[in-house]
N, C-alpha and C positions, 0 to 999 in steps of 0.2 A: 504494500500500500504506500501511495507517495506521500511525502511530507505535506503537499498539497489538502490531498483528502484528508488526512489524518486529520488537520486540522481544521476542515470543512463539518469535519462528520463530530467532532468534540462540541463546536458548536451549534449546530444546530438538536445532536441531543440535548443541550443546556438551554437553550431559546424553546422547547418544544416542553422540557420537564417542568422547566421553570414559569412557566404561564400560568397565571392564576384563574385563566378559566375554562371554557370548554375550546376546545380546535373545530372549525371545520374544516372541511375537504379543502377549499380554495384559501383559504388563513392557511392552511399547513403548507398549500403549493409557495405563498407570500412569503411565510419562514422559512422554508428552503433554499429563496430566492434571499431573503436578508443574511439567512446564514454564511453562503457563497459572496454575499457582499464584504460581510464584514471579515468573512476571512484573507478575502481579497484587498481589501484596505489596507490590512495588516501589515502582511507579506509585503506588500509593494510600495506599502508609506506613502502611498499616490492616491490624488483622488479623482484623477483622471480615467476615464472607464477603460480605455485601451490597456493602458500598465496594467488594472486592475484584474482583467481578462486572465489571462495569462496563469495565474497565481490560483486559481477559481479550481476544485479538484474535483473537474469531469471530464466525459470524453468527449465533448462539444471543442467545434471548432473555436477560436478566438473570437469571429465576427458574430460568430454564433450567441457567444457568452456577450459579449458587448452589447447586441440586441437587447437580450434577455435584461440584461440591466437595465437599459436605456425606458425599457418598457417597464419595469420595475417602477423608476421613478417618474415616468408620467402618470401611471396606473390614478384614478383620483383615490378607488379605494387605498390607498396607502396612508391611513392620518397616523398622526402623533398618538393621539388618545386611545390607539389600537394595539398598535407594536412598536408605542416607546413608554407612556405612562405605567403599564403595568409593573413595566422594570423600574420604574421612577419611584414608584409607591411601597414596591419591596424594599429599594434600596431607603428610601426614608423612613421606615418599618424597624428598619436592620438601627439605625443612626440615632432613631428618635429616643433609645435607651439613655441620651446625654441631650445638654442642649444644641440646638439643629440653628447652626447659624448660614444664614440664606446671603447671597449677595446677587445684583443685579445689574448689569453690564450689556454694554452695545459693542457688536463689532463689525469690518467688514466683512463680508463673504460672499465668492463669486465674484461674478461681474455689475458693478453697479446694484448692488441690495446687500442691506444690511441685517441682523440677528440681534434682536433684542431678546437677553438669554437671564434666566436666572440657575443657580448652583448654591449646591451646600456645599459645605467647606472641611475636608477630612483629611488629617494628617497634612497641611502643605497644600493641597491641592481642591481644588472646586470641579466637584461632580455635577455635569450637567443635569437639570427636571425638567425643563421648561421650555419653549424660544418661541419668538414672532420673529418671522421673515418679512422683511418688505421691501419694495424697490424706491431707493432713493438715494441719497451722494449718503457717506459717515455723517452722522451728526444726533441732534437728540432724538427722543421717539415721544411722540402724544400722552400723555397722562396718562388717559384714558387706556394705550397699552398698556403702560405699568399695572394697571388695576386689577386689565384683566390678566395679564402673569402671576398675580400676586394671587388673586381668586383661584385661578387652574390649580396653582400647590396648595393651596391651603385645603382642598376639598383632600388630598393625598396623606396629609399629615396626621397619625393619631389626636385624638382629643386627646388634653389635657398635656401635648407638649411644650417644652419651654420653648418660645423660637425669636431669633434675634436676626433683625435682617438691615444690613448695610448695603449704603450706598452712596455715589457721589453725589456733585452736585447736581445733577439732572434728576434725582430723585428725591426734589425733597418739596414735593410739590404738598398743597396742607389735601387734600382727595386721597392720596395716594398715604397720607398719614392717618387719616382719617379711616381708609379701609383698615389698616392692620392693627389701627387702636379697636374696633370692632372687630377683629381677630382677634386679638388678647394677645398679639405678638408686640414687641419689642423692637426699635428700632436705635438705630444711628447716622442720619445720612449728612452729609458734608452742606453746606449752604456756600452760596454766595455774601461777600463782605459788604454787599452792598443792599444785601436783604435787611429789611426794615421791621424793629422789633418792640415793641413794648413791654416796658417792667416796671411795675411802683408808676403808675401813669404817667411813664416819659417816655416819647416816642423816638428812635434814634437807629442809623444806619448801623449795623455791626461793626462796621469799619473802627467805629468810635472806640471798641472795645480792644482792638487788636493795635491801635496809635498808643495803648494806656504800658504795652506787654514789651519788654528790652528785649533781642535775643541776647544779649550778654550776659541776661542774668540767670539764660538755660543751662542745664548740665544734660541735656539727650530725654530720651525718650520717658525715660524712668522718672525723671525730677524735671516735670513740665511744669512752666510758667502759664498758670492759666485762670479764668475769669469765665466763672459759671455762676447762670442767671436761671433761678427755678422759680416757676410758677409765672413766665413767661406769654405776654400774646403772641404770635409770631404773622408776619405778614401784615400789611395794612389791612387785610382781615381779621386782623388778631384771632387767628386760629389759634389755640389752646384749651390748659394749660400746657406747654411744653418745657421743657429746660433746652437754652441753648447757651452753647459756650465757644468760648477762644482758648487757643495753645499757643504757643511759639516751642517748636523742638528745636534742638541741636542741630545746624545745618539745612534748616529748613530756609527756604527763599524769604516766605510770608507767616503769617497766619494763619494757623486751621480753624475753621469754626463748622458748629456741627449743632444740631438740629435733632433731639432723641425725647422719645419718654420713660428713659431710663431714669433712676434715681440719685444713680452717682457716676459725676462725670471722669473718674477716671475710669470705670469703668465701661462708658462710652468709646473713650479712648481705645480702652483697651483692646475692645470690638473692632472698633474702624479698624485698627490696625490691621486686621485681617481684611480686611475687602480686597487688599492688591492681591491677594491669591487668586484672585478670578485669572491678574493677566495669564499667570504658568497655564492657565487653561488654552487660552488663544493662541498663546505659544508653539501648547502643542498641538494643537490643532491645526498650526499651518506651519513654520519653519521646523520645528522638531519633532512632526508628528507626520500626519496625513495630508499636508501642502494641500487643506481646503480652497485656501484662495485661488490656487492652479487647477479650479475644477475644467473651468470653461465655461459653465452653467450662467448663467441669467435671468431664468424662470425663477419667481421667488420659491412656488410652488414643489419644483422639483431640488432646488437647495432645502426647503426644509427635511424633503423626504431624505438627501443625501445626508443631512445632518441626524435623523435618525441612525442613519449607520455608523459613520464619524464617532458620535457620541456612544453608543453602546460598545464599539469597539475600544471608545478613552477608557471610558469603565471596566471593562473587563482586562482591560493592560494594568489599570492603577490596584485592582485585586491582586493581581497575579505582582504585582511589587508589594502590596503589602505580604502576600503570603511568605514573598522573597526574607521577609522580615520576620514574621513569625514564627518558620515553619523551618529557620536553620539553611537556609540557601544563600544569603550575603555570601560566606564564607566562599563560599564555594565556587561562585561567579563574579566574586568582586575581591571587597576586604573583610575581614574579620572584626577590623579594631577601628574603621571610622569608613565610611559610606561618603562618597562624592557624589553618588547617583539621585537624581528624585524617584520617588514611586512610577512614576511612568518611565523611566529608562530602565531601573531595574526590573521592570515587567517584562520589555522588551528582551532586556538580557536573561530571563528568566526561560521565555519560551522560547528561546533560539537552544537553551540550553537543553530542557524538555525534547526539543525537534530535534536535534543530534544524538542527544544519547538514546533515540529508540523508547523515552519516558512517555507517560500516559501524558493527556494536555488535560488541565484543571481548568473547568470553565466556569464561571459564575460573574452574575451582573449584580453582584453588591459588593459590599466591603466588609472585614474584618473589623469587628469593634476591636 
């Protein structure tokens, strides 16, 4: 059996065990067809259909396989909420044992359209749930997307989890804080200095806050110089009550100021801190991953469908790095005594390893607590 197949056939028994509900006939032909996908992604780090071909472990021709893709992702039966949420809801199932911090981020992908994606944040890296495709140059996305991304996960998440979701400044709209206060979730998103805030009946630019903060007087991240304002209106709508605050870190350009209904601002802080985990995601997803942006594609329609596969293959690479970790295989593919790799390259070096020695391939779309 080729290394091909071997690892065609690992995954689509795991995409077929792992469904949480019934299969039918043509859903099974779909997951046979995603299976070859993602294995094909894999193998070829491309997400151009041609490379992708190639890698695919049948006896079809290439043009043959290329079709079959091509038709794959026009198919309209292909949504999100079919054969990608289900792995979405496991894997936040799997996570939600701790608190499940969310971030939500825009990128390019393809040609002229963008992914407004959200992810939860595990070990270093941000697992995708979510994304809206649409065509238009980089830049911000409507509220009213945030809303609904924010809506689609929250239906996925156990009751009664703790959940903490970050964001920049494009997301600190008061709608968009207003949904997740009616969620019961937790927030920290970044603001602009020129947002306008009332506290103690005085109405004033933030900026005014962050003119008050020296950086000379910072020592880093840990011993922040900062000016946090509770019980806060925010916006000339005086949306609240919020707490919004200023930082100055060590080497930082400006000012941070940030926007939460959290309690205590360093541990607002503390939070944000992690939003830039999203970028390792984009990262890999295009120069150190699957070269998304080299699709060719342009239909928003058929980039979301390819980002179903994209994404379930990140995920089952960043497993297979944690297992690297658990399960006694650093040593053995790498270091013993200090790891240079992140969870997605040690995956990567993981099943290269699996596929040479003749070892069984471990498939799963969650993660190791």
């Amino acid at each position: 059996m080729s290394d091909n197949h071997r690892r065609y056939r690992a995954i689509r028994q795991a995409l077929t065990q792992c469904y949480p509900g019934e299969i039918s006939g043509r859903m099974a032909q779909h997951l046979t067809t995603l299976a070859a996908f993602i294995s094909g992604i894999v193998a070829s780090k491309s997400s151009q259909l041609p490379s992708i071909a190639p890698k695919i472990g049948d006896r079809a021709k290439p043009e043959s396989r290329v079709k079959r893709l091509s038709r794959w992702l026009d198919n309209e039966q292909i949504k999100e909420e079919i054969y990608f949420l289900p792995y979405a809801e496991m894997l936040l199932n799997c996570l939600a044992l701790e608190t499940l911090v969310l971030v939500m981020d825009g990128s390019g992908v393809g040609r002229g359209c963008c992914a407004l994606m959200i992810h939860v944040i595990y070990k270093g890296r941000a697992l995708p749930l979510a994304w809206i495709v649409r065509e238009c140059p980089k830049g911000h996305a409507p509220e009213a997307l945030h809303i609904e991304l924010v809506e689609l996960v929250r239906a996925l998440i156990p009751e009664g989890t703790k959940v903490v979701f970050l964001g920049d400044g494009e997301f600190d709209g008061t709608g968009l804080q207003a949904t997740m206060n009616d969620s019961g979730w937790f927030y920290a998103c970044r603001t602009a200095k020129s947002t306008v805030a009332t506290w103690e009946g005085v109405k004033f630019n933030l900026d005014l806050l962050g003119s008050s903060i020296k950086p000379a007087c910072v020592g880093g991240w840990t011993k922040l110089m900062l000016i946090e304002l509770k019980e806060a209106q925010f916006t000339r709508d005086a949306y609240g009550p919020v707490m919004v605050l200023c930082c100055w870190a060590k080497d930082e350009a400006e000012s941070l100021y940030l926007v939460s209904n959290l309690s205590v601002a360093e541990e607002a802080i503390q939070y944000y801190k992690k939003r830039f985990r999203i970028e390792t995601f984009f990262s890999d997803q295009k120069s150190r991953g699957f070269n998304i942006q080299k699709s060719h594609l342009e239909d928003c329609q058929r980039l979301s469908r390819l980002l179903i596969v994209s994404c379930l293959a990140y995920i089952w690479i960043v497993y297979l790095g944690s297992l690297c970790k658990t399960d006694g295989w650093q040593g053995i593919i790498h270091r013993k005594s200090r790891c240079d790799l992140s969870l997605f390259q040690l995956g990567f070096r993981l099943l290269d390893h699996f596929m040479n020695e003749g070892l069984s391939i471990p498939v799963q779309f969650y993660v190791i607590i």
